[in-house]
N, CA, C and O atoms as CSV, one atom per row, in Angstrom:
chain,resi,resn,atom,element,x,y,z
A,1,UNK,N,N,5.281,-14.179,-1.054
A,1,UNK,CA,C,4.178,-13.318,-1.356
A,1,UNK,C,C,3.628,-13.624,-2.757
A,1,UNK,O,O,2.443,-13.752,-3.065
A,2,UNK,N,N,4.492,-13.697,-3.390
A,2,UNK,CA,C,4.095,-14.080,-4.847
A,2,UNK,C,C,3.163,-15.500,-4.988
A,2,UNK,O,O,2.236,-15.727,-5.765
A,3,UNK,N,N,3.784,-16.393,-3.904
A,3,UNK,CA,C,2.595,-17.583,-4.165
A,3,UNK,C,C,1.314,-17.641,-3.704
A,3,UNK,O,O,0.415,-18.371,-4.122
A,4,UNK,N,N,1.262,-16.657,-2.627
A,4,UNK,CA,C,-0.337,-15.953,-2.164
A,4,UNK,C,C,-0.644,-15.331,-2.996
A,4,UNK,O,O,-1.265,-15.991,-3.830
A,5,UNK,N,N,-0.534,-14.328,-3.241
A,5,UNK,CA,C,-0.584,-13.775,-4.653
A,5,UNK,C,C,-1.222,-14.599,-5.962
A,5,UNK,O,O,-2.132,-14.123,-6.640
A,6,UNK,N,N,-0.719,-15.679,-6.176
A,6,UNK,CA,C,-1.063,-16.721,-7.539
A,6,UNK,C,C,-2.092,-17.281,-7.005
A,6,UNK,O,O,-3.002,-17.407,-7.825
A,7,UNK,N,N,-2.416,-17.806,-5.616
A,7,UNK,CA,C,-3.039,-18.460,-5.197
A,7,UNK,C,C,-4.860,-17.677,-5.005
A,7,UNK,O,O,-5.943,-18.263,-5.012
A,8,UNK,N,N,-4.583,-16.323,-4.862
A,8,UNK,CA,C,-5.386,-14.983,-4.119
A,8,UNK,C,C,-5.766,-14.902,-5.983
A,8,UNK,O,O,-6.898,-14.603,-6.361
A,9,UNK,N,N,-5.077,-15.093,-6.581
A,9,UNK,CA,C,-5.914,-14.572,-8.235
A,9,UNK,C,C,-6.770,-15.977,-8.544
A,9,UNK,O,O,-7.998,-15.926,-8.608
A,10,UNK,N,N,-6.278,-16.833,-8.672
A,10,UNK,CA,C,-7.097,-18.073,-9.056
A,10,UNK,C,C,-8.273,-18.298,-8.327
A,10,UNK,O,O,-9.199,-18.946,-8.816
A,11,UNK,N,N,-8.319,-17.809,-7.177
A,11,UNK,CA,C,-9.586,-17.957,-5.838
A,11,UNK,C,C,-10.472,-17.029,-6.490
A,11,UNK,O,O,-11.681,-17.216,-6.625
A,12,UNK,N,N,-9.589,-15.642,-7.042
A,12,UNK,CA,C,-10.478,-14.509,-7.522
A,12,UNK,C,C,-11.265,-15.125,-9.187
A,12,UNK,O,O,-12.406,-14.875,-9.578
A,13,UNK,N,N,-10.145,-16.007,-9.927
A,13,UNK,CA,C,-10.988,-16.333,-10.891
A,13,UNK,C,C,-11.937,-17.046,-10.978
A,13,UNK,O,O,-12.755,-17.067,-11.898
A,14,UNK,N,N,-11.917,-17.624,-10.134
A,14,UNK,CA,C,-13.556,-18.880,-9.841
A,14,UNK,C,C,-12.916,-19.699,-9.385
A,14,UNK,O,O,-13.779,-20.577,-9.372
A,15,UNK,N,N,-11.667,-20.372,-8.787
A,15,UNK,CA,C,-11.447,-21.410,-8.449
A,15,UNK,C,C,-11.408,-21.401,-6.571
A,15,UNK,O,O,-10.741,-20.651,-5.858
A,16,UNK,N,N,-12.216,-22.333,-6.210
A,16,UNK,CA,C,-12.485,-22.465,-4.745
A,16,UNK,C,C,-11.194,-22.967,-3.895
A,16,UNK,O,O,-10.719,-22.762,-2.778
A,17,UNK,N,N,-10.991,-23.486,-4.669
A,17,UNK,CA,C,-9.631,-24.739,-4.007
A,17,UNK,C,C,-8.292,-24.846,-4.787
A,17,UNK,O,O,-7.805,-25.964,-4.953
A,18,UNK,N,N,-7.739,-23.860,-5.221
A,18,UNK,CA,C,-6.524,-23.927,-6.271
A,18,UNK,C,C,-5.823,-25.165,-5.848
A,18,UNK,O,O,-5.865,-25.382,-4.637
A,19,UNK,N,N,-5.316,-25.850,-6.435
A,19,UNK,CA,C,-4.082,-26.892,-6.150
A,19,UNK,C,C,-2.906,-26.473,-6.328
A,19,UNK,O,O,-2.893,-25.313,-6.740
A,20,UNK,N,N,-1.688,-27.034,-6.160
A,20,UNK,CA,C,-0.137,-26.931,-6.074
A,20,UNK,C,C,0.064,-26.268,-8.139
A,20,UNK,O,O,0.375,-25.192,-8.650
A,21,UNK,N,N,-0.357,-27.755,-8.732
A,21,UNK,CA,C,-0.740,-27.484,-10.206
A,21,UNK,C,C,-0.917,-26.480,-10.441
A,21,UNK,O,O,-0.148,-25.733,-11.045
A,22,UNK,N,N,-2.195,-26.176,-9.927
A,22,UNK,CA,C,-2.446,-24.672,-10.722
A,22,UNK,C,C,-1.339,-23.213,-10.551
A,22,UNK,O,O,-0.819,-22.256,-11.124
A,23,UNK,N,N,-1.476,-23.862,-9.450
A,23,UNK,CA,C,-0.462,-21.760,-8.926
A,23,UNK,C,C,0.673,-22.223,-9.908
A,23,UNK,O,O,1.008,-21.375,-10.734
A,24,UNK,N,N,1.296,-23.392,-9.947
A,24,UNK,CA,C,2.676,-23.927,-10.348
A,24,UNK,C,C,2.541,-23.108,-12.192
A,24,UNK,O,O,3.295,-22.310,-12.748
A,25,UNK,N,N,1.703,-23.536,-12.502
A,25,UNK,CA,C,1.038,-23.100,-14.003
A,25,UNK,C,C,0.906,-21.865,-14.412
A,25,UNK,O,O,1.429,-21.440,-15.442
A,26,UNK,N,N,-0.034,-20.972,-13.383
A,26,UNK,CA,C,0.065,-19.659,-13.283
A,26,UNK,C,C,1.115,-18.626,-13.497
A,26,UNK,O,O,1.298,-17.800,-14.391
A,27,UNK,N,N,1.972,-19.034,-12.014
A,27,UNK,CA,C,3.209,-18.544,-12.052
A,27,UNK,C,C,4.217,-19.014,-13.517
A,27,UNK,O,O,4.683,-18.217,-14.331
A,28,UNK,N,N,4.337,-20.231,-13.536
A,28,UNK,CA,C,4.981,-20.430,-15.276
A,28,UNK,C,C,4.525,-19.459,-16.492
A,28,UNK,O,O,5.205,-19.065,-17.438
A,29,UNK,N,N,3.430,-19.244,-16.241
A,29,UNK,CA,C,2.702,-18.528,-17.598
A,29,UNK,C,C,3.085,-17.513,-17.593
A,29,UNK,O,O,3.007,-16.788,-18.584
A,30,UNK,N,N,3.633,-17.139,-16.444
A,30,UNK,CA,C,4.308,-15.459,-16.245
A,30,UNK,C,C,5.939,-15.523,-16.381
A,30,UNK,O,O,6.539,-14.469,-16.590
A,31,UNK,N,N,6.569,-16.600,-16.279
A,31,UNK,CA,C,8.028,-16.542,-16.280
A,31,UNK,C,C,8.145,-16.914,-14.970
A,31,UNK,O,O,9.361,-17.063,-14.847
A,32,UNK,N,N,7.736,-17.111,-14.116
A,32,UNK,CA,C,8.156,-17.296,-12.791
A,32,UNK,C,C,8.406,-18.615,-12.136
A,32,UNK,O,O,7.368,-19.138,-11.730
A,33,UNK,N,N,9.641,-19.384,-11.897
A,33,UNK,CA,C,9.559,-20.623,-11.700
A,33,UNK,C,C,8.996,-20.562,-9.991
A,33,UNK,O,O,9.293,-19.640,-9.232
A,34,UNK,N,N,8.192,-21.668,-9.632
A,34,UNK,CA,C,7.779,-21.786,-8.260
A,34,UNK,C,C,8.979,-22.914,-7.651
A,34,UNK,O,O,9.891,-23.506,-8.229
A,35,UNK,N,N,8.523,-22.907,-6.223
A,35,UNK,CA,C,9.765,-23.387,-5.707
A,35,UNK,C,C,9.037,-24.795,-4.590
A,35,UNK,O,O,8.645,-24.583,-3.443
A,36,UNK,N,N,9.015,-25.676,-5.031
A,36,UNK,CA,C,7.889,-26.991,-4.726
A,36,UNK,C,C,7.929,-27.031,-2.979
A,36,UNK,O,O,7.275,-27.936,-2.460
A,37,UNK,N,N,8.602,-26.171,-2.158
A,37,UNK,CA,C,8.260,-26.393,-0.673
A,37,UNK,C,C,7.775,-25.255,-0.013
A,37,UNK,O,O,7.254,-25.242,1.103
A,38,UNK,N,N,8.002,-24.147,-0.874
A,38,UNK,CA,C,6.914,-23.278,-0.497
A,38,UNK,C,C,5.535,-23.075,-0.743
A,38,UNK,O,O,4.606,-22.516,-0.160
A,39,UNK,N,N,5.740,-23.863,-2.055
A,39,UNK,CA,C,4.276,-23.734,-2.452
A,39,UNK,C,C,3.429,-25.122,-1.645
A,39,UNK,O,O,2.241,-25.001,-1.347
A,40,UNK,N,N,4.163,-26.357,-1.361
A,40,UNK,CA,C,3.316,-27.117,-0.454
A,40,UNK,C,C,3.056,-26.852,0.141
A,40,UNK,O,O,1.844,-26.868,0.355
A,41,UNK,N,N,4.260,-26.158,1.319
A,41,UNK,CA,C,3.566,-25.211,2.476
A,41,UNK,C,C,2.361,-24.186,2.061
A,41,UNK,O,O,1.390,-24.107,2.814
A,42,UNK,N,N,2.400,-23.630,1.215
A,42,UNK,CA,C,1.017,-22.782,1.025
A,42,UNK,C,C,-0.329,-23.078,1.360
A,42,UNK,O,O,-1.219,-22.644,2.091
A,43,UNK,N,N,-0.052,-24.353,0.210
A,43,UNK,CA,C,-1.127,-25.168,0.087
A,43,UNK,C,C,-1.780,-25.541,1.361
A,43,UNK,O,O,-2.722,-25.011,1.950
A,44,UNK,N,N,-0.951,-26.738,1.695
A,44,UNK,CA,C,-1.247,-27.149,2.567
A,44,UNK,C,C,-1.340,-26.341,4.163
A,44,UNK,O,O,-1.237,-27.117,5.113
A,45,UNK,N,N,-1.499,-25.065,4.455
A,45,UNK,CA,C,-1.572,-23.738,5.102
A,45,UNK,C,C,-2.976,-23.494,4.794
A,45,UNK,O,O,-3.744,-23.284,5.733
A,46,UNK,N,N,-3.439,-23.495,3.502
A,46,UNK,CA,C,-5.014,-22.992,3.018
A,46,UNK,C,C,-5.652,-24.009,2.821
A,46,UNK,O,O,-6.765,-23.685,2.407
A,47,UNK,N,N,-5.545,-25.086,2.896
A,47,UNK,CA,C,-6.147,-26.550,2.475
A,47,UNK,C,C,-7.357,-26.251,3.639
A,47,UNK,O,O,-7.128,-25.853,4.781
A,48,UNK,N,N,-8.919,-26.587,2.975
A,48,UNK,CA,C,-10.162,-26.148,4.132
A,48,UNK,C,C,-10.096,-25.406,4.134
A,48,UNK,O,O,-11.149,-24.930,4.558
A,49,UNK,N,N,-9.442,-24.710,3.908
A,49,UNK,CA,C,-10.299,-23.103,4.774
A,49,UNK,C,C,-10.853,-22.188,3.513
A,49,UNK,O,O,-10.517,-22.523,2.377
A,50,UNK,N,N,-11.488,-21.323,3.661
A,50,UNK,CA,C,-12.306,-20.253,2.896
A,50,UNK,C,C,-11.426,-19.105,3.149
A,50,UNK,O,O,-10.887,-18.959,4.246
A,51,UNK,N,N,-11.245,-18.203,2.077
A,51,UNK,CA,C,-9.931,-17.122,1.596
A,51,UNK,C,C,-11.030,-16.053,2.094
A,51,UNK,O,O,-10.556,-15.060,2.647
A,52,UNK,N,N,-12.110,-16.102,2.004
A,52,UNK,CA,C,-12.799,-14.994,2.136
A,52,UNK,C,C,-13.367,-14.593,3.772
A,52,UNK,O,O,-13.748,-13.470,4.102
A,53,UNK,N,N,-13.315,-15.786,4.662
A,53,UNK,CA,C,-13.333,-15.961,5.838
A,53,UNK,C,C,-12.025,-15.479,6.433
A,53,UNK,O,O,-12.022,-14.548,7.238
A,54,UNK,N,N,-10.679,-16.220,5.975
A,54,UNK,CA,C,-9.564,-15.608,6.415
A,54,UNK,C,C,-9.531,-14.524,6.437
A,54,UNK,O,O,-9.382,-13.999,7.541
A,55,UNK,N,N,-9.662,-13.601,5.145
A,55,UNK,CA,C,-9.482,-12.104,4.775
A,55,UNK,C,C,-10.141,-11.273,6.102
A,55,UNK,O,O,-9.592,-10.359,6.719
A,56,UNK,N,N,-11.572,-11.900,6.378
A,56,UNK,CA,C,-12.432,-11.313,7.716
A,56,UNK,C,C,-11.651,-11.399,8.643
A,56,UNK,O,O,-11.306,-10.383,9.248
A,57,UNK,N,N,-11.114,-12.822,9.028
A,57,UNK,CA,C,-10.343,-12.582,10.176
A,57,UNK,C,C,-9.447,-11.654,10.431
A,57,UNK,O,O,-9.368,-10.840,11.351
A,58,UNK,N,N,-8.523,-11.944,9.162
A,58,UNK,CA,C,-7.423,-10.721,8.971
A,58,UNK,C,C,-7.639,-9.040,9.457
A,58,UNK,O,O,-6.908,-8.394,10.208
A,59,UNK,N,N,-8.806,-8.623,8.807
A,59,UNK,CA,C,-9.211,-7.269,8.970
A,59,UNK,C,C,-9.477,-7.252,10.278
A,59,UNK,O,O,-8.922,-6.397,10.967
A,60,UNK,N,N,-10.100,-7.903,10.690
A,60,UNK,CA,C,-10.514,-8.054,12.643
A,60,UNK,C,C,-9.426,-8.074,13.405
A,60,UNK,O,O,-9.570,-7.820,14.601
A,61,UNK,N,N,-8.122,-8.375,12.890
A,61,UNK,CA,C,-7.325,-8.336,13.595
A,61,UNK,C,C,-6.325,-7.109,13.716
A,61,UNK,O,O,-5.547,-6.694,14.575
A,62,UNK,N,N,-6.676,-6.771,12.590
A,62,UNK,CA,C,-5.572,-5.458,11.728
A,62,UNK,C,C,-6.333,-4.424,13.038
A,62,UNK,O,O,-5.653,-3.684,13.749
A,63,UNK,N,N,-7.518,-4.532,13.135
A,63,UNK,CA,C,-8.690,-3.188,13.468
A,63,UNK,C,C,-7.805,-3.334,14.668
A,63,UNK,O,O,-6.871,-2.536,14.754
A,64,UNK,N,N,-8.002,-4.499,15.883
A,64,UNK,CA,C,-7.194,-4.448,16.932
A,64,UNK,C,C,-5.899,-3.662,17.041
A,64,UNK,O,O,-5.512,-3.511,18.199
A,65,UNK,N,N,-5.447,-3.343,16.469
A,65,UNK,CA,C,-3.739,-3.158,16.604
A,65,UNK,C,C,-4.050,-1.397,16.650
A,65,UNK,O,O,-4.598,-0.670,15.821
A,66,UNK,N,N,-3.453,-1.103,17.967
A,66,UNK,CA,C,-3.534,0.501,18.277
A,66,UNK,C,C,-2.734,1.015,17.251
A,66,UNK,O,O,-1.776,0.394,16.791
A,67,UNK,N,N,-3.218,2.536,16.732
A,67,UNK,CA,C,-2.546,3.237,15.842
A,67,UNK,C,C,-2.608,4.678,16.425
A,67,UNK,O,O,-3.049,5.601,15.739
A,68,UNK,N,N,-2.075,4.902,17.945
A,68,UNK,CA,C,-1.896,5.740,18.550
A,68,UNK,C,C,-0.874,7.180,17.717
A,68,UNK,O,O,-1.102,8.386,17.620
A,69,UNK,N,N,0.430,6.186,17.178
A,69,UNK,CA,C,1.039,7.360,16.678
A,69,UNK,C,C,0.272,8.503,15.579
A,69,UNK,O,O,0.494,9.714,15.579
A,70,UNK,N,N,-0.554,7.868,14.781
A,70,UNK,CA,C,-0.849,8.372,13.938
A,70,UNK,C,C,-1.650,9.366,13.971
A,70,UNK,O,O,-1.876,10.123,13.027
A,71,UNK,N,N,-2.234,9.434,15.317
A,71,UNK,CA,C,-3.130,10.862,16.015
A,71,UNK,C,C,-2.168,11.608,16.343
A,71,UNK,O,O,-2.047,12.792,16.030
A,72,UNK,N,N,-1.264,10.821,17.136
A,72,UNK,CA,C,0.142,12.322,17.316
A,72,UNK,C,C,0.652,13.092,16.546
A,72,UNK,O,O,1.049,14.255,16.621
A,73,UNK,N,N,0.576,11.734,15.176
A,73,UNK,CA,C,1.458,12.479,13.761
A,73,UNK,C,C,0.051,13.681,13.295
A,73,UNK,O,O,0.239,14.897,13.306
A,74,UNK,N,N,-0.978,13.198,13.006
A,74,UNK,CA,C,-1.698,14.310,12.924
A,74,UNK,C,C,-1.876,15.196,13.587
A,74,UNK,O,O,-1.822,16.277,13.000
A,75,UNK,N,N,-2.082,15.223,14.641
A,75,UNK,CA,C,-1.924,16.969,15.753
A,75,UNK,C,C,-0.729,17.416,15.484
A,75,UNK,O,O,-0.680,18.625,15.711
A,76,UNK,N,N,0.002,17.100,15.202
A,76,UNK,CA,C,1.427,17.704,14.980
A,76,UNK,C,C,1.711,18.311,13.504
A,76,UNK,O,O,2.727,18.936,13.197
A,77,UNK,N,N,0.761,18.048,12.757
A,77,UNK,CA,C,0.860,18.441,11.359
A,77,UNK,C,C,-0.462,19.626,11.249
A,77,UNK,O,O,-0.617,20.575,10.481
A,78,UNK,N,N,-1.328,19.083,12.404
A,78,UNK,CA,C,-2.534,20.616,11.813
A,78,UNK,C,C,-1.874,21.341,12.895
A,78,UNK,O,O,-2.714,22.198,13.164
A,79,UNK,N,N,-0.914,21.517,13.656
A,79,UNK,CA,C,-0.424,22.674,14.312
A,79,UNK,C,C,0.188,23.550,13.215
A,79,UNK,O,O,-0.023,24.739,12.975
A,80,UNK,N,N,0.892,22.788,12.688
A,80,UNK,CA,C,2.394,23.251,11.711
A,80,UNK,C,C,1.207,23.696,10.253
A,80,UNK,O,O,1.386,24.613,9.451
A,81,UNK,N,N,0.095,22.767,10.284
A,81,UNK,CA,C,-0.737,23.670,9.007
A,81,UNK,C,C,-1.066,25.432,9.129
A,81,UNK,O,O,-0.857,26.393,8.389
A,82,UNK,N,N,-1.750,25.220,10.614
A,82,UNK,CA,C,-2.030,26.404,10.986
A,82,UNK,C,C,-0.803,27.566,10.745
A,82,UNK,O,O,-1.137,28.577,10.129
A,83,UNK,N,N,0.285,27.476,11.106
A,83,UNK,CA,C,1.562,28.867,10.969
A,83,UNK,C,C,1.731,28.526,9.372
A,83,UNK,O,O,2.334,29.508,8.938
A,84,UNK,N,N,1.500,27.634,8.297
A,84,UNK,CA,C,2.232,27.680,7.397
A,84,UNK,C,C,1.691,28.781,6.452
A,84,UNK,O,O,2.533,29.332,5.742
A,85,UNK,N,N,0.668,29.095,6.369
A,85,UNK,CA,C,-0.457,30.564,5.365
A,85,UNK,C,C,0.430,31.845,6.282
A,85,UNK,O,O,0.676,32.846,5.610
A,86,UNK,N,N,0.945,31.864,7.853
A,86,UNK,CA,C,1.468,33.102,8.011
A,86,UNK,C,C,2.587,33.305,7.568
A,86,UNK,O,O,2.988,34.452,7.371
A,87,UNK,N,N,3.697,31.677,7.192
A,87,UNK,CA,C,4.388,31.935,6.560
A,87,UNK,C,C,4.673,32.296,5.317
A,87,UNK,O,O,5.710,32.927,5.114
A,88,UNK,N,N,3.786,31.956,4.230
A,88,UNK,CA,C,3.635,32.100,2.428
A,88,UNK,C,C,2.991,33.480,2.574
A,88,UNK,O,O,3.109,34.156,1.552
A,89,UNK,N,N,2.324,34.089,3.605
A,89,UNK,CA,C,2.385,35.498,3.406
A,89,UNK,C,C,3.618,36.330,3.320
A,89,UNK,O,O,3.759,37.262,2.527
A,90,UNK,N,N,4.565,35.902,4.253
A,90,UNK,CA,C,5.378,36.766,4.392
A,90,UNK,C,C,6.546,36.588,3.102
A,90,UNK,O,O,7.251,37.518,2.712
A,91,UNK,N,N,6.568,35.639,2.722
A,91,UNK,CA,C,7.070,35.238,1.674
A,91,UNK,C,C,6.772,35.781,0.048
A,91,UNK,O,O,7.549,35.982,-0.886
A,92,UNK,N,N,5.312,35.915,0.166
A,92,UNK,CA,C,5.063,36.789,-1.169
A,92,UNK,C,C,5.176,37.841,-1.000
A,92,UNK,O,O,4.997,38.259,-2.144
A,93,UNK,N,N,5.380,38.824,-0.308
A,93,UNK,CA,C,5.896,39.765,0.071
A,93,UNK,C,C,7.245,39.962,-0.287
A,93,UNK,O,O,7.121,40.847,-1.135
A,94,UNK,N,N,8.197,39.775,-0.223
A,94,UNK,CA,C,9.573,39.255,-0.392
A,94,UNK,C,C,9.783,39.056,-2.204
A,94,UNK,O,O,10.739,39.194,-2.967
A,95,UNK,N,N,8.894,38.814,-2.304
A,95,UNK,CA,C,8.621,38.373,-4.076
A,95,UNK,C,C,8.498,39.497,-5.119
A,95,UNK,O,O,8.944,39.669,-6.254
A,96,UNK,N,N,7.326,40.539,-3.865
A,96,UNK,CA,C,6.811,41.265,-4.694
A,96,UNK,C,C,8.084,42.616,-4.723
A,96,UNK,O,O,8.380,43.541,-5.480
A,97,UNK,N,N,8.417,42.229,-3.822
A,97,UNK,CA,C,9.573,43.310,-3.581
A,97,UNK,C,C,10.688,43.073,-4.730
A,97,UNK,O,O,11.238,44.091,-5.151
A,98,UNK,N,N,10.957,42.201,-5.112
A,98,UNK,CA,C,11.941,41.928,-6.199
A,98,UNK,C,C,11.514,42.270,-7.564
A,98,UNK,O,O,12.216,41.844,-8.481
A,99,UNK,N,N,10.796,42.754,-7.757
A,99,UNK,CA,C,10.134,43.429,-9.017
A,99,UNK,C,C,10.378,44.548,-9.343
A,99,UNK,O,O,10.224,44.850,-10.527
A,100,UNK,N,N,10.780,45.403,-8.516
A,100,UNK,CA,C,11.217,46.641,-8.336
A,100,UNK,C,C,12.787,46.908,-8.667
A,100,UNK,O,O,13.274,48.030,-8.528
A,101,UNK,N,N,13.544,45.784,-9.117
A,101,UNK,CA,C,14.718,45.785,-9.522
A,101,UNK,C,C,15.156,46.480,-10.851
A,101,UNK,O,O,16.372,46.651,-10.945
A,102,UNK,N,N,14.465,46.870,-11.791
A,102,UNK,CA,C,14.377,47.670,-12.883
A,102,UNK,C,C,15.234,46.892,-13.952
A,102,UNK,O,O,16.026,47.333,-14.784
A,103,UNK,N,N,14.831,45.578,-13.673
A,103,UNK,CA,C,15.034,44.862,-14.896
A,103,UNK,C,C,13.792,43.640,-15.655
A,103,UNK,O,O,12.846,43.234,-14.980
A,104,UNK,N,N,13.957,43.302,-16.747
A,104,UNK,CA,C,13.014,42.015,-16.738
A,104,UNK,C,C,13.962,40.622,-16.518
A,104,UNK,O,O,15.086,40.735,-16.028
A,105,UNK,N,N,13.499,39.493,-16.860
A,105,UNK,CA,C,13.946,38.216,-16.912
A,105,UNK,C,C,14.787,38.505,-18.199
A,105,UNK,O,O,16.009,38.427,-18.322
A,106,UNK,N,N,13.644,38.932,-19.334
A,106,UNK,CA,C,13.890,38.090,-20.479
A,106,UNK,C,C,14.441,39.328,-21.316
A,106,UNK,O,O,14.820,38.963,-22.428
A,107,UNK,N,N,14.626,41.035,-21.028
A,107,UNK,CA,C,15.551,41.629,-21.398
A,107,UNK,C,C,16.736,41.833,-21.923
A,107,UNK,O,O,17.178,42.977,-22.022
């Protein structure tokens, strides 16, 4: 992740086509030694292609992927919203009743 990452900032700084060099440099400038077969593989993984085209693809694909649970998880949480105000009523109630103890805190 980190060499996408090095690779994803240099694209962001103006560079179209980072090389092995550069990320290798990057990452050094930070303390980070790179590791010469992952980062070929990188490279050579993004070599041609446009980061900003990928990214499109990426999102087009993300959109595909059902996120069914997450409607369940929400109906299931504005149910439990709805009873939770009948519960903090009954609760300050309970509160106010403890006042009546005929003492203070700080007495």
């Amino acid at each position: 992740m980190k060499y996408l990452a090095s690779y994803l900032l240099l694209v962001a700084g103006g560079k179209t086509a980072p090389t092995a060099d550069d990320v290798k440099s990057l990452m050094s400038s930070v303390g980070i030694e790179a590791e010469d077969e992952r980062l070929t593989s990188l490279i050579s993984s993004l070599e041609g292609k446009n980061v900003d085209e990928l990214i499109a693809e990426g999102k087009e694909k993300m959109s595909s992927v059902p996120t069914g649970g997450a409607v369940a998880a929400a109906g299931a949480s504005g149910a439990a919203a709805t009873d939770a105000p009948a519960e903090e009523a009954k609760e300050e109630e309970k509160e106010e009743s403890d006042d009546d103890m005929g003492f203070g805190l700080f007495d």
